[in-house]
N, C-alpha and C positions, 0 to 999 in steps of 0.2 A: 469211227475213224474211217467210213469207209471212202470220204473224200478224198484221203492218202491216199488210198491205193488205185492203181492203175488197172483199165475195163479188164486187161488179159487177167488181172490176176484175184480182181473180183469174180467174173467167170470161172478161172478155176477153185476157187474159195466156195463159190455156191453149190458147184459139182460136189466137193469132198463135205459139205455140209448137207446136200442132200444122200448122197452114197455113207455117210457117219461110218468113215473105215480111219479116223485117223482125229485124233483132237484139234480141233480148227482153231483152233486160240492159241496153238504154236503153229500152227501153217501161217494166222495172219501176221503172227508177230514177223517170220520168215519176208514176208511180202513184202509190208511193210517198212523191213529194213533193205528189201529191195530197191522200192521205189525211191526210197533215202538216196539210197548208193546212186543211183541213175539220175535223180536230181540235182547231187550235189556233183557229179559228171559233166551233164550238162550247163549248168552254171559257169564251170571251169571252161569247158569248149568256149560257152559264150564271151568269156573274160579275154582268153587269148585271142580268141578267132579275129579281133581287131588288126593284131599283129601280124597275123599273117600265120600262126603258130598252133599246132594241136598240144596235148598234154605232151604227149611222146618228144616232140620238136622239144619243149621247151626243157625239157628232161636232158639233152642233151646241149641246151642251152647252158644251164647250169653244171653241168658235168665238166664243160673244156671251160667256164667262165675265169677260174684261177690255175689254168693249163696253158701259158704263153706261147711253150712248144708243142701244143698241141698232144693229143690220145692218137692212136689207129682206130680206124673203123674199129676192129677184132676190141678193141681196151672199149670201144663205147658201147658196142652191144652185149660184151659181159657185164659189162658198171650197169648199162638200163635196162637189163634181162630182156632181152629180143636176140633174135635170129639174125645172122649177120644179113641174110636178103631183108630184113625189113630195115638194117639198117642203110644199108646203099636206097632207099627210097625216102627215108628219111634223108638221110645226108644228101641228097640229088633236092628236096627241095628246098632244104638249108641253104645251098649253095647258090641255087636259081634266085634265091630271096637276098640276098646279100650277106648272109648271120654267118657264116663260114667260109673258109679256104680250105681248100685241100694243097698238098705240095709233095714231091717227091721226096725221099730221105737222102743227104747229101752221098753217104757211102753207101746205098743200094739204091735203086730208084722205083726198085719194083714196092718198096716200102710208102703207103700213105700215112702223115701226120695229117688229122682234121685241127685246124684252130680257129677262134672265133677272128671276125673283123672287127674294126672299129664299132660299125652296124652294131653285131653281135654283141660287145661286153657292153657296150650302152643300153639293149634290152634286155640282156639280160642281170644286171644288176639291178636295172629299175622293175624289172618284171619280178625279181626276183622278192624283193621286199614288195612289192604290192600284191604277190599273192601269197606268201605268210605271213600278210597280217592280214588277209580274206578268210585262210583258212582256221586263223586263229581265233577270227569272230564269228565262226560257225559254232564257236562253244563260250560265245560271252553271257552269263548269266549263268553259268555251271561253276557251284562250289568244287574246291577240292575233292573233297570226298564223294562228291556227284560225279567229277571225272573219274573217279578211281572204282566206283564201283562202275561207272561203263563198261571201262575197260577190262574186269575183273568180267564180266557176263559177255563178255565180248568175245575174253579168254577162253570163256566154257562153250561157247556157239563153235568157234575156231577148233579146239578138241572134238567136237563131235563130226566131223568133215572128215573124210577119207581121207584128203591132202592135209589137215592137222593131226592128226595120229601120228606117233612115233613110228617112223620102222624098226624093224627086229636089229638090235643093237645099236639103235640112235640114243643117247642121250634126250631124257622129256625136253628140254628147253632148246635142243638145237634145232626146234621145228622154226623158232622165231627169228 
């Protein structure tokens, strides 16, 4: 399978198969589900990029889509987990593009409401079903029980990650 994988990561796969300090047939499986991830990445860039739109844009696309009065920046960058400076650069190119208004809040005005335009709930409702059913045929030809054990091994790669570990009195399943 080594056509999967990507030259960085065949280089490093030949390194740790010459140096034999580590089983390389859980490195490539690693790799390999790397290259997935960055694939299936790219694809998605390629989909929106027509639009005008990155993942993240269209993230927020969907987020005010059935929001008429609108979120605050603050409500859209905790819903799409980013940083509120990443989101004033998002919402500056929303805004440059047509997908969004911003407006003062009537009893404060130091208060912003972001809501979509016209523009916006048109793309984003049609963008919105044409990429969950893209994402959906990334898995046509998987039985149930084929999805279920993906994700079941999916579950255990997730546990073994510093950031899937429980912290010291977290509940096991509030990592999800």
């Amino acid at each position: 399978m080594n056509e999967m994988l990507e030259q960085k990561h065949l280089a490093l796969l030949n390194e740790a198969e010459r140096r034999a300090t580590a089983p390389t047939h859980n490195i490539r499986a690693c790799f390999e589900l790397l290259t997935l991830a960055g694939a299936i990445d790219r694809d998605c860039a390629a989909r929106l990029a027509p639009h005008r739109l990155s993942e993240s844009k269209f993230v927020l696309l969907f987020l005010l889509h059935d929001k008429p009065g609108g979120l605050s920046p603050h409500e859209l960058a905790e819903r799409a987990g980013v940083t509120r400076a990443t989101i004033t650069g998002l919402l500056d190119g929303l805004e440059r593009d047509g997908f969004i208004a911003r407006r003062g809040g009537l009893d404060d005005r130091r208060k912003v409401a972001v809501s979509l335009t016209e523009a916006g709930q048109k793309t984003a409702r049609d963008l919105f079903n044409e990429h969950t059913e893209w994402v959906a045929s990334l898995f046509e030809g998987f039985a149930d029980d084929e999805r279920k054990t993906l994700n079941t091994l999916l579950q255990r790669i997730w546990q073994n990650l510093e950031t899937g570990r429980p912290q010291a009195g977290q509940p096991k399943d509030a990592r999800a």
